[in-house]
N, C-alpha and C positions, 0 to 999 in steps of 0.2 A: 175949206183950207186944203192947200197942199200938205203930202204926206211929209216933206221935207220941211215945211215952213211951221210947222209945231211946235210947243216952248221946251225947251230944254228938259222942264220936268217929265213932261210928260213923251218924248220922246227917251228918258232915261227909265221912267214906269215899261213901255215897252222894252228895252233893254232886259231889265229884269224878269218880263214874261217869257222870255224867250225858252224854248224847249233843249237846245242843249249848244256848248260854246261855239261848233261850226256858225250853227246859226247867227249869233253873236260876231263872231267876226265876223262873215258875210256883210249882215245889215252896214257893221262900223267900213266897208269898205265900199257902200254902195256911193257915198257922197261927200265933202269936207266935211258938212255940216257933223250929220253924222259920226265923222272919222272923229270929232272936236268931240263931242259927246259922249263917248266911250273912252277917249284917253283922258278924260277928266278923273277925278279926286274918286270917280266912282268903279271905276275902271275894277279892281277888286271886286268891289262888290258883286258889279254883276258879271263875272266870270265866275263866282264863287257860286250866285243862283243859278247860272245854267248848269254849274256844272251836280249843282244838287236836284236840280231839277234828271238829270241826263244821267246821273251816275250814284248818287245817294240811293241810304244815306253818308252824308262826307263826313260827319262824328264817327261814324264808324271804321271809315278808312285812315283816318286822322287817326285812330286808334293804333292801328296797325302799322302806321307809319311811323310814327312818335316811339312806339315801346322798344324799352331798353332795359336790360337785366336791373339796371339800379333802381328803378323804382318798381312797385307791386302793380299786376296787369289790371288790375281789378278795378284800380283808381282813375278815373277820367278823367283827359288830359285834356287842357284847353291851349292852344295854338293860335298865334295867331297869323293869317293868311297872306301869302308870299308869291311871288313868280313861280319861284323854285315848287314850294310848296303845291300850287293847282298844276304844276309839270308832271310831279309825282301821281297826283288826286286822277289824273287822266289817264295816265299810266295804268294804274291799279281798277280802276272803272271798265278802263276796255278790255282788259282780258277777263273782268267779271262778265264784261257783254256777251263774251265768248261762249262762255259757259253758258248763258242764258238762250244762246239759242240752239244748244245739244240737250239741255234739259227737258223739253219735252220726248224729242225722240229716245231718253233712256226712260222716263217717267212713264213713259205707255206704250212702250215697246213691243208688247205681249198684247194687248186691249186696242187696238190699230184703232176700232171706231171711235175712242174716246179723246184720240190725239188731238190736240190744239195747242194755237198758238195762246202766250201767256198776257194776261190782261194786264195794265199797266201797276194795279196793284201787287198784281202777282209777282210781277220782274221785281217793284222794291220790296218786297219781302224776301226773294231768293237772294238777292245781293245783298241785302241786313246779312242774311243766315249764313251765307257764305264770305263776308269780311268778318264775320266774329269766329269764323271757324279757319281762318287764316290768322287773325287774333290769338286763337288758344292755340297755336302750331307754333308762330312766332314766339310765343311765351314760352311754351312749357315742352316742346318737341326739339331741343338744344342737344349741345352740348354739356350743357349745367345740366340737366334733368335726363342724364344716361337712361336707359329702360329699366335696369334692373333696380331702382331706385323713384319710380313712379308710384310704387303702394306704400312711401313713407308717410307716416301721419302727417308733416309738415308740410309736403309735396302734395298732398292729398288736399290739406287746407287752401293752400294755391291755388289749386285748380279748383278746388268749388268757390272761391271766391270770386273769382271770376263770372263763373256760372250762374250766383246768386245772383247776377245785374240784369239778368233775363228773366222776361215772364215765362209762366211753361208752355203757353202757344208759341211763341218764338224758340224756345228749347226744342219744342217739337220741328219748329222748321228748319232748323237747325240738323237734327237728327235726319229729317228728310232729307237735306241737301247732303249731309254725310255717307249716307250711304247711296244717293248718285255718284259720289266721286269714287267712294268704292267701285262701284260698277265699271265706273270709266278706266281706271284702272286695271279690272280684274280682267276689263273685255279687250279693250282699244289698247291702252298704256304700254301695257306689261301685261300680257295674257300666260298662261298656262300651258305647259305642251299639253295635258288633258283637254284643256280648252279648244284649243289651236286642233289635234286631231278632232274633236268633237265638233267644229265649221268645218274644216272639210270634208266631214262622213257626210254632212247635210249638204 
């Protein structure tokens, strides 16, 4: 059989394998047929798996997107998925992507023969680690939560509540990805005049 002349289902099974929304649209522009197929009822759908395929997990950015002082961080929020909504979800994906590909070069900065590129588990584990730690920023790094009012008992409950939704291998990748962005900061960002003199002696 032609690639084109397939049933609908199973040309929309492809749909949903697809590795991330470029792709997605691509395919839906290669043909009518096609183009009919992806603007159907399912259309949603599979935008919303490539884009968890390409940028998840989207629970996790969906978190970040959603939270709002009136409700507690800690509680997960269910949504349901929108135009608007996967505008956003891609939005927040691609500057994760960003980050994933400076993250080896701070990760082994010092250990040069150890550098590589990150296996495709590895990228969604850093992106987990680092939309929950855009999470607890959004949350609790405000306005309402001035600094000098972060080691209140109640403020303190806050934020481990949140924390409690994590196992402590993801708390640890967490931690990991926290202090690359320290780095990225303390180097690249915003550096230091001790810093700054200390490149250019070298």
């Amino acid at each position: 059989m032609y690639f084109d002349t397939l049933p609908t289902e199973i040309i929309t099974q492809i749909f949903l394998s697809l590795p991330s929304i470029d792709s997605a649209l691509a395919l839906s522009s290669t043909c009518h047929h096609f183009r009919h197929v992806y603007r159907s009822s399912k259309r949603l759908l599979i935008l919303t798996q490539a884009a968890e395929s390409e940028f998840g997990p989207l629970n996790d950015i969906i978190q970040i997107l959603t939270q709002n002082p009136s409700q507690p961080a800690h509680i997960r929020r269910e949504v349901p998925i929108s135009d608007a909504l996967i505008r956003q979800i891609v939005s927040t994906g691609r500057v994760a992507q960003k980050y994933e590909e400076i993250y080896p070069f701070k990760k082994w900065k010092s250990d040069f023969a150890s550098r590589r590129l990150l296996t495709s588990a590895e990228r969604y584990n850093f992106r987990r680690a680092l939309y929950r730690l855009w999470l607890f920023d959004s949350a609790f790094h405000t306005s309402g939560h001035v600094r000098f009012a972060r080691s209140l008992p109640e403020t303190m409950r806050e934020r481990a509540a949140l924390l409690h939704n994590f196992h402590t291998d993801e708390l640890a990748e967490m931690l990991d990805v926290h202090l690359f962005l320290r780095d990225v900061v303390a180097n690249n960002v915003c550096p230091s005049n001790g810093r700054i003199r200390q490149k250019f002696h070298k």
